[in-house]
N, C-alpha and C positions, 0 to 999 in steps of 0.2 A: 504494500500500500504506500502508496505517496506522502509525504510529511505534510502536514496542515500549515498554510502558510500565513502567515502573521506581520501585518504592517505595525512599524514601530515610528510615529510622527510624534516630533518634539523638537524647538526651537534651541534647546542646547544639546550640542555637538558630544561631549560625554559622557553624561545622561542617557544620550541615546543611544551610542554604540555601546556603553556600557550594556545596556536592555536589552541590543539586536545580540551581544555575544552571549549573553544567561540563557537565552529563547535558541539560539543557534545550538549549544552545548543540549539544550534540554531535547532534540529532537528534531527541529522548526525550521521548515524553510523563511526567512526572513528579509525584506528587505526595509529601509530606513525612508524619510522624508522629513526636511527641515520645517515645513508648517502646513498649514489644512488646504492651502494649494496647488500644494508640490505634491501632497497626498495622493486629493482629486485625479489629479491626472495617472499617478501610478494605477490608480487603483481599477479600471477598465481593461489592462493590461496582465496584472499579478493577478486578479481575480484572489485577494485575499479572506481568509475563512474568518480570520478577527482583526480588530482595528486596536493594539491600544495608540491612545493620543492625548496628548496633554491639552488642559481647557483653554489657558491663554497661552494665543501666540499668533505672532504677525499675520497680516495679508487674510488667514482665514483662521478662526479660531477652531476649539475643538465641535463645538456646538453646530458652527456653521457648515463645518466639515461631513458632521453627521446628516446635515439636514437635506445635504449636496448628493452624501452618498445616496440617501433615500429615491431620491429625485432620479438617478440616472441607474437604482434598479439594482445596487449592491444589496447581495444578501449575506454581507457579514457581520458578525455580533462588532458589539463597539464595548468597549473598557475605554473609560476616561480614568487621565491621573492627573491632580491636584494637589497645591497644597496644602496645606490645617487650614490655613483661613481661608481660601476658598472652597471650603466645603460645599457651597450654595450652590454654586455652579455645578459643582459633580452631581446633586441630587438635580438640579433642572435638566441636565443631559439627561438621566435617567428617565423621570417623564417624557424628555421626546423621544423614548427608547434605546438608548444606550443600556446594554446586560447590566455593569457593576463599574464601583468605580475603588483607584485607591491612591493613597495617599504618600503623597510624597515626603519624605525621603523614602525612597522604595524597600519592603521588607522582601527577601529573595522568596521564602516561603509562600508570603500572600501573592508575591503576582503568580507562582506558579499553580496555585490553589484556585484563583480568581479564574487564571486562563483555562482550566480544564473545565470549570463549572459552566462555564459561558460558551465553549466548545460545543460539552456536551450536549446542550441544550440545544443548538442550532442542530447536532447532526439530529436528537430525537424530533425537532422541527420539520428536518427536510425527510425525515423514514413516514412520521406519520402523514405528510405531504402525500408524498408516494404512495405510502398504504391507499389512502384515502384516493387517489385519483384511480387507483387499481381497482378499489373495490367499486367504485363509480362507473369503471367502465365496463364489469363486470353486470352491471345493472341495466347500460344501455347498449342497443345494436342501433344503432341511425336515428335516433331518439323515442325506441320503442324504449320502454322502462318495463324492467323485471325478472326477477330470477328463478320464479315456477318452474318445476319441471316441463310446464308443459312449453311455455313460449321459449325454454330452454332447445325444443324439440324441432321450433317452428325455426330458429334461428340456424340451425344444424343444417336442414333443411334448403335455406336460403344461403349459405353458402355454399353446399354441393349444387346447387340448381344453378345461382348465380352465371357463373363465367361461363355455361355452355348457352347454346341458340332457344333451346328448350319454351316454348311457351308455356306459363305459370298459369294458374288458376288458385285464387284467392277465397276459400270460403267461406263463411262467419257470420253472426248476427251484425247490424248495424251498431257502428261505436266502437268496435275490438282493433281498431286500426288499419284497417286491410291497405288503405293509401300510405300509411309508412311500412310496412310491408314491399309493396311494391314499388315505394323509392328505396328500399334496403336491397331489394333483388338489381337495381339499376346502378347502384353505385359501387354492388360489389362486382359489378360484370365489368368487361372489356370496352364497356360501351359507356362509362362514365363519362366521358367528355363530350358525348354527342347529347341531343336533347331527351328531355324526359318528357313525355306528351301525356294531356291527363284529360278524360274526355268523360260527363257523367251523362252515362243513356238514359240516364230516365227523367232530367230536367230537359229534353226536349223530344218534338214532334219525330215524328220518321220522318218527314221532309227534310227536318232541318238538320235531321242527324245524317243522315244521308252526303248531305251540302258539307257539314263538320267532318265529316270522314274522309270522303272522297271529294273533296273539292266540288264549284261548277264553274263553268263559260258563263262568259258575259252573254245576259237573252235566255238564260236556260229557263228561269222561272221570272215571277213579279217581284220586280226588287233585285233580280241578278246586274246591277250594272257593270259590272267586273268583274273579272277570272277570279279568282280565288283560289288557294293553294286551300287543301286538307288537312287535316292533322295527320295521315298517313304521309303524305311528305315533309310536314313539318318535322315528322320523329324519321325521318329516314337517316340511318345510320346509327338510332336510339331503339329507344323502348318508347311503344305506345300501351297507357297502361288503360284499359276501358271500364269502367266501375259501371255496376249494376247490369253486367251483361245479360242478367236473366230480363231485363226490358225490353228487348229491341223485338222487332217486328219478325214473322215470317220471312217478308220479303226480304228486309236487311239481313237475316240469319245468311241466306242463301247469298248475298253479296259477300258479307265477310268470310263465309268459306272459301269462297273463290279467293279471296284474299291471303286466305293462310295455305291454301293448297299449291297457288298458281305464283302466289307474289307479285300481281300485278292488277290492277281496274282502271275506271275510265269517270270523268269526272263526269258529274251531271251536267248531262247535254251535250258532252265530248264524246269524239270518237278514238283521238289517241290514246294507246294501250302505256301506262304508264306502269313500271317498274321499282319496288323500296327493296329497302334493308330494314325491315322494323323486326323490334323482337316486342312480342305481345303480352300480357299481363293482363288478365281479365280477373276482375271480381264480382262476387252476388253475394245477396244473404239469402239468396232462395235454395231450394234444395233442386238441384239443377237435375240427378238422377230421377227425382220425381216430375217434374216438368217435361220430360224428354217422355215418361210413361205415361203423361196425360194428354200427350201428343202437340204440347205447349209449346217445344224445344227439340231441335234438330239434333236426331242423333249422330248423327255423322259431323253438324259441328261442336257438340259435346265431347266427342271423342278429339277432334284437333284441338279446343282448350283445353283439356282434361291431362295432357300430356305430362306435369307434374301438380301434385295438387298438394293444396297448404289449406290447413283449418285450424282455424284460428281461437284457443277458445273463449269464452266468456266469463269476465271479470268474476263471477261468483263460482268458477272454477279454479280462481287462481288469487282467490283473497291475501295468500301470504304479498302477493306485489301492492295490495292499498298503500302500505306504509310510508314505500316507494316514491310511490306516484301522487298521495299526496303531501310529499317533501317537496316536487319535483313542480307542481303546480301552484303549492304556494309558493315556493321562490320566484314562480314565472310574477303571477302576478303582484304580488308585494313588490315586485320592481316595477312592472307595468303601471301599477295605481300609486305607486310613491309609500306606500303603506312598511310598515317596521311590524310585522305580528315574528314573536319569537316561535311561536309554536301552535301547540293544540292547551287547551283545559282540560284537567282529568275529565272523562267518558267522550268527549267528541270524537277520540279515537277508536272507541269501542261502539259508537254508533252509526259510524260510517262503515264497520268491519261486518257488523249485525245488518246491515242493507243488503238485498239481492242487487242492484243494479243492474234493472232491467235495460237501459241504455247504454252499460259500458262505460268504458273508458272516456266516452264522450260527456256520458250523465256524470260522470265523477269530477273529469274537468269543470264542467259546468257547475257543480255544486260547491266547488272549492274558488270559483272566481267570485260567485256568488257572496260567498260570506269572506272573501277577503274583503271586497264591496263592499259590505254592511259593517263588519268587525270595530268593534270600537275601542278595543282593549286591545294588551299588545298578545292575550294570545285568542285561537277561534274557541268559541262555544258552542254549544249544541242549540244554544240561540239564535247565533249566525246562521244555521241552515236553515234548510225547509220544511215548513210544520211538522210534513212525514216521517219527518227524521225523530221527530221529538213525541209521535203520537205513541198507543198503546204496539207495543211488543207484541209479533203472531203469540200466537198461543204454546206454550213451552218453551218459549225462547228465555233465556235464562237473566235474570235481572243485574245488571255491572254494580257493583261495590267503587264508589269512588275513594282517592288515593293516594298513588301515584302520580309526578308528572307529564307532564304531556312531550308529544313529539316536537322535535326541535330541529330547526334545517342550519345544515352546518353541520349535523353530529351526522359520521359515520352509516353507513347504510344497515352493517351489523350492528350496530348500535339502535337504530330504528326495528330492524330486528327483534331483536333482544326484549326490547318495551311491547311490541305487540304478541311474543310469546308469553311472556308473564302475563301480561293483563288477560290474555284469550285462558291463559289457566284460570287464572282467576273468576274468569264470568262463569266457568263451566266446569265450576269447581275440583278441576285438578286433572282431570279429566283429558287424558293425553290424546284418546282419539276422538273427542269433541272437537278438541281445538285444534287437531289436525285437518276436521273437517270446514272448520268455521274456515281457518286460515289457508287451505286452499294447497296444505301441502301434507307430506307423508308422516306419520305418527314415527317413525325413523329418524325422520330430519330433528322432529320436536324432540326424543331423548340423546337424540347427540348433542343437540346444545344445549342440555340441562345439564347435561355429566361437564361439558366447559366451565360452564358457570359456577355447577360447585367447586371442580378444582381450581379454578380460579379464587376463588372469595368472591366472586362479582363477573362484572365484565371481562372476559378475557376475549383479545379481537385474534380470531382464530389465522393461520395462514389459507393463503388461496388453495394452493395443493389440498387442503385435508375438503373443502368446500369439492376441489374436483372427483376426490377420490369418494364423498359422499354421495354425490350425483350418480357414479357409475353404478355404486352398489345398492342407488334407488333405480336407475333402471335395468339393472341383472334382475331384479324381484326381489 
């Protein structure tokens, strides 16, 4: 490992080399500067891990020096040194974030004492950095949020499918995200750079989907006064991704077969044979197998979308991701509306878990922009929501005990975690495969992080590996 490098700024000359030879002997890559300007400029260069710097001294002081690094994105700890009477100084450094300060005439012990404290601290800063960006990404694929097994499954899925020609088929209730889905299959394919075309069949006529698709000629209809390009050549060389494909017409079925068979049509009211490169992505929330047996839907074009198929499933399949998703939606919005809410209120958490949401990830969205909206305190309440939320409990649904604190954005994902496994024990008094069912994941997953917890005394933030090797041995059975 490389030695941790240490800038030593101070205005006298043996003072300071004194300081750069104790630091040098101790381990330390070192190099020196005569005042907090000569500093600045080293410091973009050495990329040093600590600053010490004495408070006064010419052109730039210690203070100013600090407030410089800040600005251009230094991330080293700062030790200011000082003498007895200026003590005042070393403690205002400290509020604008300097680690520690000490006192001059230098004790050889305390700066070596000081410098590993202040070290330390930065490296546990940049691990739990890291942790934390890991386990974040471990939560999202293109800003799908969650780590269920099941959208675990969907994700799998769309990377194997991704990078081949393959046409997708998206299937799911409305709200489960099927449109990030299909911009996930577009960006992990070879075709990222070309356009991503988004077309919804069933906010318009068959006329005018028709016109949306395949283009027409100037005169082809009332209101044609210009050629007009398609969305089939606008995605040429992309993906065209067609939502709600259980919509479209008979007749249209039988166009875009031709479409996917031939790779070629004709615009409305054109006779030129026109040829793409699209790669297709169709979604429905209808059940497309039964559509084609009720004679509603072409079998033969069910079979050319059908060619890899994704299902998607519904949020009260996969409750352990709420927690998630709504960290993920209050952050959105609490910057969106200027709002500061730190978190949830004991039970808001456990009211929103206790929802089927019949709308998905959409209705969740929407219920969490809602009561940031409304929120009047800095965290949400079960007041914030929607009557529904707050009305009588189905019937043996089990009554939450208030408590503990609420969810907070910022903390860890296994951390959020962590807070909806307790509390789910808790509503369902202890009850491992209640709350495996409430939460939307395996009665396995729930005593592997209980046995954490206890050996821990508390929170212990588990590694990634032990997360992957749980997954496999949930789905071996």
């Amino acid at each position: 490992m490389a030695p941790e490098r240490i800038l030593v700024v101070d205005d006298e000359v043996n003072a300071r080399a004194a300081l750069a030879t104790l630091l040098s002997e101790e381990g330390y890559e070192v190099e020196q500067a005569g005042d907090g300007q000569e500093a600045l400029e080293r410091l973009p260069g050495f990329a040093p891990a600590a600053v010490l710097t004495d408070v006064r001294m010419p052109r730039l002081d210690g203070l100013g020096l600090l407030h410089r690094a800040r600005e251009i994105g230094s991330d080293a700890v700062f030790v200011v040194m000082t003498a007895y009477g200026s003590i005042d100084s070393a403690v205002e450094a400290m509020k604008e974030g300097a680690e520690s300060y000490l006192v001059k005439p230098l004790d050889v012990n305390a700066v070596t004492v000081v410098l590993q404290k202040a070290l330390e601290k930065r490296r546990l800063r940049i691990e739990t950095q890291n942790l934390r960006e890991r386990v974040r990404d471990r939560f999202r694929f293109h800003n799908i949020i969650g780590d269920s097994a099941e959208l675990q499954s969907v994700f799998e899925v769309v990377k194997r499918a991704a990078p081949t020609k393959a046409t997708v088929l998206i299937l799911g209730e409305s709200g489960t995200g099927k449109e990030l889905v299909a911009q996930a299959i577009h960006e992990e394919s070879p075709r990222r750079e070309k356009p991503f075309v988004k077309v919804n069949c069933a906010a318009l006529t068959e006329t005018l989907l028709e016109s949306e698709l395949f283009g027409h000629e100037k005169g082809s209809f009332t209101g044609a006064i210009a050629r007009k390009e398609g969305r089939f050549e606008l995605a040429d060389g992309g993906t065209l991704f067609l939502d709600e494909i259980g919509e479209i017409s008979a007749a249209l079925q039988m166009k875009l077969l031709r479409v996917l068979q031939q790779r070629e049509f004709e615009r409305v009211g054109g006779t030129q044979t026109l040829q793409v490169d699209v790669r297709i992505v169709a979604a429905t929330n209808r059940d497309l197998g039964a559509e084609v047996t009720a004679g509603r839907f072409r079998e033969d074009l069910y079979y050319r979308l059908n060619v890899v198929s994704i299902t998607l499933p519904p949020l009260r399949q996969r409750k352990g991701d709420v927690p998630a998703l709504v960290s993920h939606f209050l952050d959105r919005y609490c910057t969106a509306y200027g709002k500061e809410i730190v978190g949830l209120a004991p039970g808001t958490l456990n009211a929103l878990l206790s929802h089927t949401w019949p709308g998905n990830v959409r209705e969740l969205e929407n219920v969490i922009e809602r009561a940031v909206v409304l929120a009047q305190g800095k965290q949400l309440t079960t007041d914030d929501l929607p009557a529904s939320f707050r009305g009588p409990r189905p019937a043996g649904a089990p009554v939450v005990k208030d408590g503990t604190g609420g969810l907070i954005p910022g903390a860890t994902l296994h951390e959020i975690e962590r807070e909806a496994i307790l509390k789910t024990l808790e509503m369902v008094q202890g009850s491992t495969s209640r709350a495996a069912e409430v939460l939307g994941i395996s009665v396995r997953k729930i005593q592997y992080r209980l046995k954490e917890y206890a050996a821990g005394g508390g929170f212990k933030k588990p590694g990634l590996h032990e997360d992957d090797e749980l997954e496999a041995e949930e789905r071996a059975g």
